[in-house]
C-alpha positions as CSV (number, residue, x, y, z in Angstrom):
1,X,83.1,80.5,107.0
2,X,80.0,78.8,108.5
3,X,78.1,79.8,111.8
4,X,77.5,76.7,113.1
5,X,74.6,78.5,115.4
6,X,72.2,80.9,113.8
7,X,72.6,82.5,117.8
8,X,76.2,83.4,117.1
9,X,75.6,85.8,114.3
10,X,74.7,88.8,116.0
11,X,78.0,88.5,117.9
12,X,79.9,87.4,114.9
13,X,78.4,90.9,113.3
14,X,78.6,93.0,116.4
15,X,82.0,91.9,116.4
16,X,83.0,93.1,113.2
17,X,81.4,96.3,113.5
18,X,83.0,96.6,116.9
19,X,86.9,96.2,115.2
20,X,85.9,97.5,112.0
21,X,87.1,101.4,111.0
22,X,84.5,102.0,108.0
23,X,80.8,101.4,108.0
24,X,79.6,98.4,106.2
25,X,75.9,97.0,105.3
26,X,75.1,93.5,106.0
27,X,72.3,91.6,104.5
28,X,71.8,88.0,106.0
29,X,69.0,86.0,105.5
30,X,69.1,82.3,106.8
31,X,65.6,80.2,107.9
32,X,65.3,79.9,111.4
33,X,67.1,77.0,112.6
34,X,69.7,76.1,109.7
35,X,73.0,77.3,109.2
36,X,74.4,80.2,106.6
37,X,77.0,81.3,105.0
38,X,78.5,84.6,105.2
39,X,79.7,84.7,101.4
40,X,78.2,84.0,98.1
41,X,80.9,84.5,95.7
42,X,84.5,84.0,95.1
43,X,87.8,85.9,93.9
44,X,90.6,85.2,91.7
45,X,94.0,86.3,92.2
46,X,96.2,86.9,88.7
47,X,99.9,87.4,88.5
48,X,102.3,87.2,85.6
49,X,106.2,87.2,84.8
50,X,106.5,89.6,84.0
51,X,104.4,91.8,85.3
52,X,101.9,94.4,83.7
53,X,100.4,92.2,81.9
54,X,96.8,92.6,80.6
55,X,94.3,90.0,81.9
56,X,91.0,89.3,80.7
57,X,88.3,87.4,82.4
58,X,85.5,85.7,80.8
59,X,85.7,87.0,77.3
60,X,86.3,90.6,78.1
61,X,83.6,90.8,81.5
62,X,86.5,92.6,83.5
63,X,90.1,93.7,83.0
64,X,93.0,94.3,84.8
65,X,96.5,95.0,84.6
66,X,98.7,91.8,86.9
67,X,98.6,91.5,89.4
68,X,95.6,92.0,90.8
69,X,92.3,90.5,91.9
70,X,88.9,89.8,90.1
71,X,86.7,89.8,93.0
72,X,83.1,89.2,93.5
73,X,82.6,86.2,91.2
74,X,79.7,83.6,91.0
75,X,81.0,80.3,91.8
76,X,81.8,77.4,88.9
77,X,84.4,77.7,86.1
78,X,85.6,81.0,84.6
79,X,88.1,81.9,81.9
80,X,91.6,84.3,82.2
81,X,93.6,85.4,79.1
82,X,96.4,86.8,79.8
83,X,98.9,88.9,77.2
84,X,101.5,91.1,76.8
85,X,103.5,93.0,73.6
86,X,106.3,90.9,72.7
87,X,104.8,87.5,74.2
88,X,102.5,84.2,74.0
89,X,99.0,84.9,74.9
90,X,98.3,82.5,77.6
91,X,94.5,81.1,78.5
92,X,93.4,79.7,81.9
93,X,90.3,77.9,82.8
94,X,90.0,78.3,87.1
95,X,87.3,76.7,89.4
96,X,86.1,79.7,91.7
97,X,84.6,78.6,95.3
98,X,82.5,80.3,97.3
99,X,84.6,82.6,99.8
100,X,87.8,81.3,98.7
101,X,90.4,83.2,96.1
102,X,92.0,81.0,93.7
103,X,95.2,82.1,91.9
104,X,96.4,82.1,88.8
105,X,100.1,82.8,88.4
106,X,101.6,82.1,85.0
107,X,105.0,82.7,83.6
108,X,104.6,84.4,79.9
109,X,106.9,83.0,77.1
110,X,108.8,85.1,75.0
111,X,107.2,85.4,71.2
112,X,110.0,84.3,68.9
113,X,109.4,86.5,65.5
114,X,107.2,87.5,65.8
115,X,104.8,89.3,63.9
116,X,101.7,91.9,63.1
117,X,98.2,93.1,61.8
118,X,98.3,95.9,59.5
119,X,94.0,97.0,60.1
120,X,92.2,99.4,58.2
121,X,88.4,99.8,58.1
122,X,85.7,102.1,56.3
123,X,84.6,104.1,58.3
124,X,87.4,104.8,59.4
125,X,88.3,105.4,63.1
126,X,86.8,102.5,65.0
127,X,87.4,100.5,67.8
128,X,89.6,97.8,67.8
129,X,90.6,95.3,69.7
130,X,92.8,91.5,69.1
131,X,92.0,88.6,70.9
132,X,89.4,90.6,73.3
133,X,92.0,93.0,74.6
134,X,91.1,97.1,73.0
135,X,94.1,98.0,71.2
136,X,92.6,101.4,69.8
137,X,91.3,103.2,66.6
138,X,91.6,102.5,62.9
139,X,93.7,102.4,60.9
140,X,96.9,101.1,63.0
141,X,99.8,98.4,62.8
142,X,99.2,96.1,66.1
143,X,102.9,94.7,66.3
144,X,104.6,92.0,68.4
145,X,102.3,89.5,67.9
146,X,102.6,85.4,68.4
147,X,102.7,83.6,64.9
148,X,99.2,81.9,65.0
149,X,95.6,82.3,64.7
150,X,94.1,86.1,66.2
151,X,90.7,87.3,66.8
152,X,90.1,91.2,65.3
153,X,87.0,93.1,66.6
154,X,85.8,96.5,64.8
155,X,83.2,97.8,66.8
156,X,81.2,101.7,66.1
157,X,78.3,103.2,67.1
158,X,75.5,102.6,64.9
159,X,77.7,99.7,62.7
160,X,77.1,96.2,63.4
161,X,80.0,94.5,65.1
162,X,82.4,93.3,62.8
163,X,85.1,90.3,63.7
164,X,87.6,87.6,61.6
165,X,89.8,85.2,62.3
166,X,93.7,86.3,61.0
167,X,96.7,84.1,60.4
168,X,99.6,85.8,61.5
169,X,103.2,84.6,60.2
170,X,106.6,85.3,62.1
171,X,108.3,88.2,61.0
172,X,105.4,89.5,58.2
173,X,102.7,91.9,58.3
174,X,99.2,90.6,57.4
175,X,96.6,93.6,56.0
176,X,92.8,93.2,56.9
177,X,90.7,96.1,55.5
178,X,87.0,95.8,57.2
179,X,83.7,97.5,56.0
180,X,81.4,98.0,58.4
181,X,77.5,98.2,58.1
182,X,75.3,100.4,59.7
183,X,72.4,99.2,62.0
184,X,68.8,99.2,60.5
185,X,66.3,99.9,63.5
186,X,68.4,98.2,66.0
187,X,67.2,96.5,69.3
188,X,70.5,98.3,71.7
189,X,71.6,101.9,72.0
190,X,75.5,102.7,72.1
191,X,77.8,105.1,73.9
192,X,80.6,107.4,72.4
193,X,82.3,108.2,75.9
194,X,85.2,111.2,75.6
195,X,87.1,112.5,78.6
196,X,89.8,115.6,79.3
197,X,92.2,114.6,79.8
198,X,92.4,111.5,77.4
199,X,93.8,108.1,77.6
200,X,91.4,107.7,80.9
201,X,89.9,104.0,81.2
202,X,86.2,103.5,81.1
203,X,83.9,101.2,82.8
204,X,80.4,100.1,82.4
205,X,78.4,98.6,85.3
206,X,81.9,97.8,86.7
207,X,83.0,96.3,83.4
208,X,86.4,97.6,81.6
209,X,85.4,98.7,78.3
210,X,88.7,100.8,76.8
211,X,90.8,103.8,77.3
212,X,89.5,107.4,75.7
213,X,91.1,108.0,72.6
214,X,93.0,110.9,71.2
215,X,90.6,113.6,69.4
216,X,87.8,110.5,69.4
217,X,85.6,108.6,71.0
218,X,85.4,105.2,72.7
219,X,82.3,103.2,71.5
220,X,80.4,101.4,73.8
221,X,78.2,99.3,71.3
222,X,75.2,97.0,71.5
223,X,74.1,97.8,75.3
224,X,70.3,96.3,76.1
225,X,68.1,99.7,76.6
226,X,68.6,100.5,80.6
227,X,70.0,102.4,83.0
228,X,73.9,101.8,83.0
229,X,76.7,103.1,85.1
230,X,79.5,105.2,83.6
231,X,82.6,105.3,85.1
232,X,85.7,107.4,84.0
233,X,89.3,107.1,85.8
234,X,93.1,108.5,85.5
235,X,95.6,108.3,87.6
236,X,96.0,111.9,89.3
237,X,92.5,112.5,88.9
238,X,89.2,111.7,91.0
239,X,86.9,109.5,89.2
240,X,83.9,110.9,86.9
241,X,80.0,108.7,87.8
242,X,77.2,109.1,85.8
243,X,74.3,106.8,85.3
244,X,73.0,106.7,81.8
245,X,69.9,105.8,80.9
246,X,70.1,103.9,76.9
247,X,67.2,103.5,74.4
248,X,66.9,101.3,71.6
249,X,68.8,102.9,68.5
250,X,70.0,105.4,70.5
251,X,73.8,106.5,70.6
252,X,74.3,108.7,73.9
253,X,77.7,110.8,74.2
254,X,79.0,111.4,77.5
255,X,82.1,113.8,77.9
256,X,84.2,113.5,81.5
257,X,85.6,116.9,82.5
258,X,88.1,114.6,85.2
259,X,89.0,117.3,88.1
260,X,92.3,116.5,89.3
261,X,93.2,114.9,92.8
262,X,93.3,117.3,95.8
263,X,97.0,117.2,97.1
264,X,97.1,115.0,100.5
265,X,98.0,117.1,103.3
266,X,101.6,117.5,104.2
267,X,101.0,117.6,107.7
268,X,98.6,115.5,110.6
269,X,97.4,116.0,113.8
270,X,97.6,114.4,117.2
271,X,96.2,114.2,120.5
272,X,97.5,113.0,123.7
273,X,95.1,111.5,126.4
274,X,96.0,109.9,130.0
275,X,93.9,108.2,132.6
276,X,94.8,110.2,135.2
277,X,95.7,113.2,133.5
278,X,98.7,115.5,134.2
279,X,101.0,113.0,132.9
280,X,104.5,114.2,131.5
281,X,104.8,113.8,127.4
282,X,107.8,113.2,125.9
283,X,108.2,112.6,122.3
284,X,112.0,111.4,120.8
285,X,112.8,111.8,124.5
286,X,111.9,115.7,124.2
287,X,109.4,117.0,126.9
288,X,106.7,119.1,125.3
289,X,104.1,119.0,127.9
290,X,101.4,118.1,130.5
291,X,98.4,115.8,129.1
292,X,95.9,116.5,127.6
293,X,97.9,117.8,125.2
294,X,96.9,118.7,121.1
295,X,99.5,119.1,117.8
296,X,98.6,121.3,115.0
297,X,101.0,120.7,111.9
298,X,102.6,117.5,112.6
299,X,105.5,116.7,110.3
300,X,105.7,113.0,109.0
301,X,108.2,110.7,110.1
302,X,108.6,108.1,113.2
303,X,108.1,109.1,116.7
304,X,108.2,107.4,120.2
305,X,105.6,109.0,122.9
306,X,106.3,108.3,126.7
307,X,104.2,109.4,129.1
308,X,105.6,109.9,132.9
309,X,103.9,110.5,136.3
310,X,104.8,110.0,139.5
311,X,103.6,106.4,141.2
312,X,102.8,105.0,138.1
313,X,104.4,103.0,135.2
314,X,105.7,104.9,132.4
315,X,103.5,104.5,129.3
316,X,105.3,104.2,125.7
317,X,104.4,104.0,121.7
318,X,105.8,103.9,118.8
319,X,104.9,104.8,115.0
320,X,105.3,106.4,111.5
321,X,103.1,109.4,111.1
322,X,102.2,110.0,107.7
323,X,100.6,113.5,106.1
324,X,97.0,113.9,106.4
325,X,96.4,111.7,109.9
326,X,94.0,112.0,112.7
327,X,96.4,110.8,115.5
328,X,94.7,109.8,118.8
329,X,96.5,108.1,121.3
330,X,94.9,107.4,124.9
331,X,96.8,106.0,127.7
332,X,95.3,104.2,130.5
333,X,98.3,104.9,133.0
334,X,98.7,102.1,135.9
335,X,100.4,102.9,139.1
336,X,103.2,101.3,139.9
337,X,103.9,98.5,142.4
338,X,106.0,99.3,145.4
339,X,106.8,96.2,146.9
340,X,106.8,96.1,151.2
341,X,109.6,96.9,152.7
342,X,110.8,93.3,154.7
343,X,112.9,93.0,158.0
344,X,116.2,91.1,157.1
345,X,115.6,87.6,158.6
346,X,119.3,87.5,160.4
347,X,118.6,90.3,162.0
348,X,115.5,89.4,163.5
349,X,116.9,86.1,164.8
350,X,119.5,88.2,166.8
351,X,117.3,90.2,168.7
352,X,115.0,87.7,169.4
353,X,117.9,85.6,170.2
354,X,119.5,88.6,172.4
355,X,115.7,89.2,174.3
356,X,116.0,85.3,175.0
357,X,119.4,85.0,176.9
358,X,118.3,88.1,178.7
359,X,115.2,87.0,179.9
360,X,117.0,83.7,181.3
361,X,119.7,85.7,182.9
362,X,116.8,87.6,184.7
363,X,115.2,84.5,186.3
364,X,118.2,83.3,187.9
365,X,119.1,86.2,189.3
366,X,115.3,86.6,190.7
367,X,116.0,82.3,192.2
């Protein structure tokens, strides 16, 4: 969206802030007397049939399971993978524009034969992941794979990175055994990242890196020396932050106790407000008081509020009330219209009519 005035963006801001229920920071800059734009990057939209599908965007920058959106993108050309057990890996190349989303909707084909890698590795125990997407820990048998050509990546803390090309054949399993080698004074430091619960999904810097493993870690490898952010999640649990500061050679360990979710409440709260007050509240048709009027306890469902008072219009709402609300509800009550009372037109024509003839009747009598 452009602002065709640079006078218009206070308003266009003070608007926002005006309809907007959370707090927000803006930074604009734009030189005096030109024109800006509110948004500087763009968002891609990914869905597959069928669905659950694991997309990968620009070699493994961000995850996601379809749909879903990668948001926050820099404008120009960026690349989706998207693959599923038991189908074709599909690859997308989408032009992203600034404020706009693009989408990418594609229908997966069915493998036919398919077949699988059989990977083994000394040391034993590292990651591994096909064609960009983590798959797990050595040694496994990755199945339901297309017939064709497959990218396998080893990675460990304190090993170089290890990768090869595999040829995989319908209805066979093709062995790779993999030796690592360990780093001599290298220029990154690594994470080992274990959570309890496992199986949680770890990001770096807002970057999807793997799931926690089983009685392991996952390896975060080759990370520039910095300060990183580490962040754990799991369904049913609140998410685990940490920053991280990384040296050079270093391997870090971070373990996530995740704390699970407080329950939502079961109940909400309401408050009933009228301009003039005193009005009559009714709720499913049920008087339960004079306004103002408070609920405690609130049970979640749909409910119609009418508020009455005499000589002015009856005030009505509707809604579903769901378990841990803040209900407010202020009504600006307007009095009604009573419209003036008019003497029938007839009837004034025969009494003006009647005064008439007897006005006549009294001249001649006075001749």
């Amino acid at each position: 969206m452009k602002l065709m005035k640079s006078i218009y963006l206070p308003i266009f801001v003070l608007f926002l802030l005006m309809i907007g229920g959370a707090s927000a920071e803006v930074t604009l800059q734009t030189a005096p007397g030109s024109t800006g734009s509110v948004y500087s990057t763009g968002s891609i939209y990914v869905d597959s049939f069928p669905p659950a599908a694991t997309a990968v965007l620009d070699g493994g920058a961000e995850y996601l399971s379809t749909p879903g959106t990668f948001t926050a993108l820099a404008p120009g050309m960026h690349n989706i993978i998207l693959a599923k057990p038991g189908y074709q890996t599909a690859m997308k190349d989408v032009t992203v524009s600034i404020g706009e989303t693009s989408n990418v909707i594609v229908t997966l084909e069915t493998v036919i034969n398919p077949g699988g890698i059989s990977v083994s590795s000394t040391p034993r125990g590292v990651g591994l992941s096909i064609d960009g997407i983590y798959q797990g820990k050595t040694d496994q048998i990755v199945g339901r794979l297309a017939p064709g050509s497959h990218l396998v990546s080893l990675s460990e803390a304190g090993y170089e990175p290890w990768s090869q090309i595999v040829a995989v054949s319908g209805g066979q399993i093709t062995t790779v055994t993999a030796t690592l080698t360990a780093e001599v004074n290298p220029d990154t430091g690594d994470l080992q990242v274990t959570s309890t619960p496992t199986g949680a999904s770890v990001f770096v810097n807002g970057n999807y890196k793997g799931f926690t493993p089983v009685d392991d870690s996952l390896d975060i490898n080759d990370l520039v020396p910095g300060t990183y952010t580490l962040v754990v999640k799991k369904s049913g649990f609140e998410d685990y932050s940490t920053q991280v500061t990384l040296e050079a050679g270093k391997i870090v360990p971070v373990h996530a106790q995740l704390q699970t979710e407080p329950a939502p409440p079961a109940t909400a709260t309401a408050e009933i407000i009228s301009t003039p007050s005193g009005a009559e509240v009714y709720v499913n048709n049920v008087f339960l008081g004079i306004t103002p009027l408070s609920f405690q306890n609130v049970t979640p469902g749909a409910y119609t509020v009418e508020l009455r008072m005499e000589g002015y219009t009856p005030y009505s709402t509707s809604g579903v009330v769901t378990g841990g609300q803040n209900i407010q509800i202020i009504a600006a009550l307007a009095p009604a219209v009573t419209p003036p009372t008019q003497t029938p037109v007839s009837s004034l024509l025969a009494v003006t009519t009647l005064f008439i003839a007897a006005l006549v009747i009294l001249l001649r009598r006075q001749r």
